[in-house]
C-alpha positions in Angstrom: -30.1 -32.2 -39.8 -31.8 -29.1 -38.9 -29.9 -26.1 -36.4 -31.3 -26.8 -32.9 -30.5 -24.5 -30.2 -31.9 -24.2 -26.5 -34.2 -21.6 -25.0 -31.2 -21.0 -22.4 -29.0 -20.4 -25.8 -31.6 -18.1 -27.2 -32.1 -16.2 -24.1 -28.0 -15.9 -23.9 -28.3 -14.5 -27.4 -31.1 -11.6 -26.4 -29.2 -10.6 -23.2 -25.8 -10.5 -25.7 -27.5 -8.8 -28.2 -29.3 -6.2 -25.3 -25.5 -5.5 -24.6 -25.1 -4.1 -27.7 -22.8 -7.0 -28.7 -22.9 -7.5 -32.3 -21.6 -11.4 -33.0 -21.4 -14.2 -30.6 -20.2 -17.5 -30.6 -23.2 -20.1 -29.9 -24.1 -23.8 -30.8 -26.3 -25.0 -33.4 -26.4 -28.8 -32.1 -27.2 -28.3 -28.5 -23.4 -27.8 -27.5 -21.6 -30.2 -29.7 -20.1 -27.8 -31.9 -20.1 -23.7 -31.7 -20.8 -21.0 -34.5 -20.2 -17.4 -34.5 -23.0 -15.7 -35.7 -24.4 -12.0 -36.2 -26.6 -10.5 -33.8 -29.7 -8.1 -34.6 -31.9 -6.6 -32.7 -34.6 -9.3 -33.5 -32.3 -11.8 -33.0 -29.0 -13.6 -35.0 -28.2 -14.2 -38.7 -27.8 -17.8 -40.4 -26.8 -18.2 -44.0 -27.5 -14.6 -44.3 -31.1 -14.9 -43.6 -32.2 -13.1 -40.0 -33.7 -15.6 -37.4 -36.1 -13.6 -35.1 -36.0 -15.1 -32.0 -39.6 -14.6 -30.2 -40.3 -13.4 -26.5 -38.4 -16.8 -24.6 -39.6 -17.0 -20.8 -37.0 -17.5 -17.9 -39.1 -21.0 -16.7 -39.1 -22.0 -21.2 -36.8 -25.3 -21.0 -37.3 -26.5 -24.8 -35.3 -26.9 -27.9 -36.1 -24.8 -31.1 -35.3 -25.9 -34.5 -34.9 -23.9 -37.3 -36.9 -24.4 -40.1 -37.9 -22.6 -43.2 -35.5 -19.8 -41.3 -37.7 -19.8 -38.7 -37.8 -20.7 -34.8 -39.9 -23.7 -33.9 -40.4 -25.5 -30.3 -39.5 -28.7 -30.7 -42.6 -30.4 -29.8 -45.1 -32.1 -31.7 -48.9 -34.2 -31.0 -49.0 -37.7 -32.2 -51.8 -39.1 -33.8 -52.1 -40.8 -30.4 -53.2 -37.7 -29.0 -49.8 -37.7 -26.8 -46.8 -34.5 -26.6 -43.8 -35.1 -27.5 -41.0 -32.7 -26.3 -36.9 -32.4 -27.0 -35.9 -31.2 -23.0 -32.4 -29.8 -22.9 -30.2 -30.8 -19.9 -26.8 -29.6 -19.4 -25.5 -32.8 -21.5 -27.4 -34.4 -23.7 -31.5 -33.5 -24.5 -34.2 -36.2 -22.8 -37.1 -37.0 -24.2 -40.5 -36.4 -22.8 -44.1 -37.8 -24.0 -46.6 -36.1 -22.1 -44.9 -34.7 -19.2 -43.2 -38.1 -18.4 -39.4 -38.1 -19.1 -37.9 -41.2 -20.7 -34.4 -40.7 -19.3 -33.0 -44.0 -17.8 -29.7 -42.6 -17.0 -29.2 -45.3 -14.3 -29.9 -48.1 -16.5 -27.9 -46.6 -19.0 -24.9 -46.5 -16.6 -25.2 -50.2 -16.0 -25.0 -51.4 -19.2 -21.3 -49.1 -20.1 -20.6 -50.4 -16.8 -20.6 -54.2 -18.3 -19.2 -53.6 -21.3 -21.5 -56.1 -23.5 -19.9 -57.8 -25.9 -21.1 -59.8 -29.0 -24.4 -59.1 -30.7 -27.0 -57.5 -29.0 -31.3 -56.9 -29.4 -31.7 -53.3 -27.8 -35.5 -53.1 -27.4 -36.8 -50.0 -27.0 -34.7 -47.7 -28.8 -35.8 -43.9 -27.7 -33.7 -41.7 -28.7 -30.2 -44.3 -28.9 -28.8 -43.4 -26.4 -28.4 -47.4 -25.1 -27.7 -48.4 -28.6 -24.9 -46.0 -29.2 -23.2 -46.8 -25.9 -23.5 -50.2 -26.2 -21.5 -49.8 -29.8 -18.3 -49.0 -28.2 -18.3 -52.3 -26.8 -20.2 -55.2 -29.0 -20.1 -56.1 -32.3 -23.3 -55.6 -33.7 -27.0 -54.1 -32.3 -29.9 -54.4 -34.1 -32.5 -52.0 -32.2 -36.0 -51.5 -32.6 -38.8 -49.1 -31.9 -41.9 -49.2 -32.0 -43.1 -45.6 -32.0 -42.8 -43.4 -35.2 -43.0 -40.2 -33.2 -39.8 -41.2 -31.7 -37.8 -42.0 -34.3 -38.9 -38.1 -35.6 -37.4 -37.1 -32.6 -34.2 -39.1 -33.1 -33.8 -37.8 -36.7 -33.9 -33.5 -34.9 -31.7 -35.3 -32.3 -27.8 -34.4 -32.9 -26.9 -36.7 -30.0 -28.9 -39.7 -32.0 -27.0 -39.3 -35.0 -24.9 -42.2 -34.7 -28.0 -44.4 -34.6 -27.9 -43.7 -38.5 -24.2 -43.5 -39.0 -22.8 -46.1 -36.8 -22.2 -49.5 -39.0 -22.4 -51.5 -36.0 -26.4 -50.3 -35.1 -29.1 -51.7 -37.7 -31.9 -49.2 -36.1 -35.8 -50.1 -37.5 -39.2 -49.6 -36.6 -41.6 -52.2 -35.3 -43.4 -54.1 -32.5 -40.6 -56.0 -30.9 -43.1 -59.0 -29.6 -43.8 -59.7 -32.9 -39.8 -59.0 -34.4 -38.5 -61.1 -31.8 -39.9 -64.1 -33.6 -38.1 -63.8 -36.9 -34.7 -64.2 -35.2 -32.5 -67.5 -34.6 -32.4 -69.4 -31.1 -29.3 -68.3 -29.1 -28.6 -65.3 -31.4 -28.1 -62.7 -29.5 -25.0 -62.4 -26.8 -27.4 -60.0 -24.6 -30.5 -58.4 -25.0 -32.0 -54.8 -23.6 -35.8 -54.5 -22.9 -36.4 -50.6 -22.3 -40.2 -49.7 -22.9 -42.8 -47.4 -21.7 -45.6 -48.3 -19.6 -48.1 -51.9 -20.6 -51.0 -49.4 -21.2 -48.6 -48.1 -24.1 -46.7 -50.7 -24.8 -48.9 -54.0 -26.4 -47.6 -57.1 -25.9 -43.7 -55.9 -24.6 -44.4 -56.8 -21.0 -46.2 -60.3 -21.7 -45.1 -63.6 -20.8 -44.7 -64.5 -23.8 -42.1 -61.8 -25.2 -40.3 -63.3 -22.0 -40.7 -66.7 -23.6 -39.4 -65.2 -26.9 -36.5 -63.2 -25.3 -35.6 -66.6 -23.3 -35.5 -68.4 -27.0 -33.0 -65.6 -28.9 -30.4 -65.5 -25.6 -27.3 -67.4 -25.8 -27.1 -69.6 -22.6 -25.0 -67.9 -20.3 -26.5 -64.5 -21.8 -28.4 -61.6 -19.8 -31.9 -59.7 -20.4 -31.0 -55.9 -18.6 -34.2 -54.7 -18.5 -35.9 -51.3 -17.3 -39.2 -51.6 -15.4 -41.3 -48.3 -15.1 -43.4 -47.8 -11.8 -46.6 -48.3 -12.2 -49.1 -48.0 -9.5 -46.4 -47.6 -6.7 -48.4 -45.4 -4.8 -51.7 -47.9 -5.0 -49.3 -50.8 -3.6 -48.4 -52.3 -6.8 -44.9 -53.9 -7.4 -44.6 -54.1 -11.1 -41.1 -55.0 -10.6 -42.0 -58.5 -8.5 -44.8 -59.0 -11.4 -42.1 -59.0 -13.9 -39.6 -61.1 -12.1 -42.3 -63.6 -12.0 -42.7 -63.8 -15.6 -39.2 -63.8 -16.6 -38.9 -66.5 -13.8 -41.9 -68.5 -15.7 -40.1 -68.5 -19.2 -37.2 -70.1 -18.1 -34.8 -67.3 -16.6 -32.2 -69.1 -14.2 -31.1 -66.1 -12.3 -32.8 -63.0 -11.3 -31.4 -59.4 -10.1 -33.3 -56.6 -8.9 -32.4 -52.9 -9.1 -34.0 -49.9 -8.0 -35.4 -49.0 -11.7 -34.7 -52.2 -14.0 -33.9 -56.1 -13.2 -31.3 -58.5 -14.7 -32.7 -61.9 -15.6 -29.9 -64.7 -16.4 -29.7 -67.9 -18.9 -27.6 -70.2 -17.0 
């Protein structure tokens, strides 16, 4: 994986280094682990080679990778014309696709908080962070996602790394309307549905992916699933359309949360 630092670590390293300090100790994986490393005027050393660190504005909140011994923002166009951006927080980094974060730390909570147990479908992956908390509960995931740019973004990631390293999280790439249809009836012990919006998202919010999800859940199991806002200010409830579908393909038992629902198999 490549070094990965913050712009408030780089900035830390210019006022250090305008001190006329000449090492410091600073992280390389967004504040999992810390290095002591040189300081220049340009900048810091790593693996002997001097990392010129460019003019970083007080409002820059990005990561930087180093690559080819050079600083680059961590942010990259997809063929689908849309930004994608590492955004480091004071914990883990969030993801953001054109300006919209995808950080569910809500929904996240309420999933640790039930401890799921068994084998679980995690639909949606991002950038694991569901996945790998579910792990320390259940005995198997098998996650999907649908967007390559994503799982580029989990790859620079150092808190998705267990996505590839855990041996309880099978992570692929895919459409999960049409994965969902390769696996067993009642196979899955719970299943997480966390996408984007339906504009982005094909078939995820359909009836018949409900249908689907209905088919693979153990009786007894429950779909958490995050709903995104759409068209709140216009009137819309998204969340009631949803409730109605999941209510159509068979789901018992219906809960509704401020950002996600939780359907039942009774």
């Amino acid at each position: 994986m490549l070094p990965i630092l913050s712009s408030e670590q780089l900035r830390k390293i210019q006022a250090a280094v305008k001190k006329g300090l000449l090492e410091l100790e600073v992280s390389l994986d967004l504040n999992l682990t810390k290095t002591k490393v040189k300081l220049d005027e340009e900048g810091f050393y790593y693996e002997d080679e001097l990392i010129v660190i460019p003019k970083i504005r007080d409002t820059d909140k990005s990561c930087y990778i180093i690559e080819d011994y050079q600083l680059k923002k961590l942010q990259f166009m997809g063929k689908n014309n849309l930004l994608y951006q590492l955004i480091p927080t004071s914990y883990r980094p969030i993801l953001k696709i054109s300006g919209t974060s995808m950080h569910k730390q809500e929904f996240i909570e309420r999933i640790e908080k039930d401890r799921l147990k068994g084998k679980i479908l995690d639909a949606g992956t991002g950038l694991g962070y569901t996945a790998i908390a579910t792990s320390k509960t259940a005995s198997s995931i098998i996650t999907i996602e649908v967007d390559a740019n994503v799982i580029e973004m989990q790859k620079l990631n150092p808190y998705s790394q267990e996505l590839f390293n855990n041996k309880k999280i099978k992570a692929s790439q895919g459409d999960v309307s049409e994965e969902i249809k390769k696996f067993k009836e009642q196979e899955f012990d719970s299943i997480i549905f966390d996408s984007g919006t339906p504009h982005s998202s094909g078939n995820f919010f359909s009836l018949d992916n409900y249908k689907q999800a209905f088919r693979v859940l153990k009786n007894r199991g429950k779909l958490y699933h995050y709903i995104p806002d759409i068209h709140k200010e216009r009137g819309r409830d998204f969340k009631v359309e949803i409730m109605t579908r999941l209510n159509q393909a068979g789901f018992n038992k219906i809960e509704k949360f401020d950002s996600y629902v939780i359907a039942s198999k009774i």
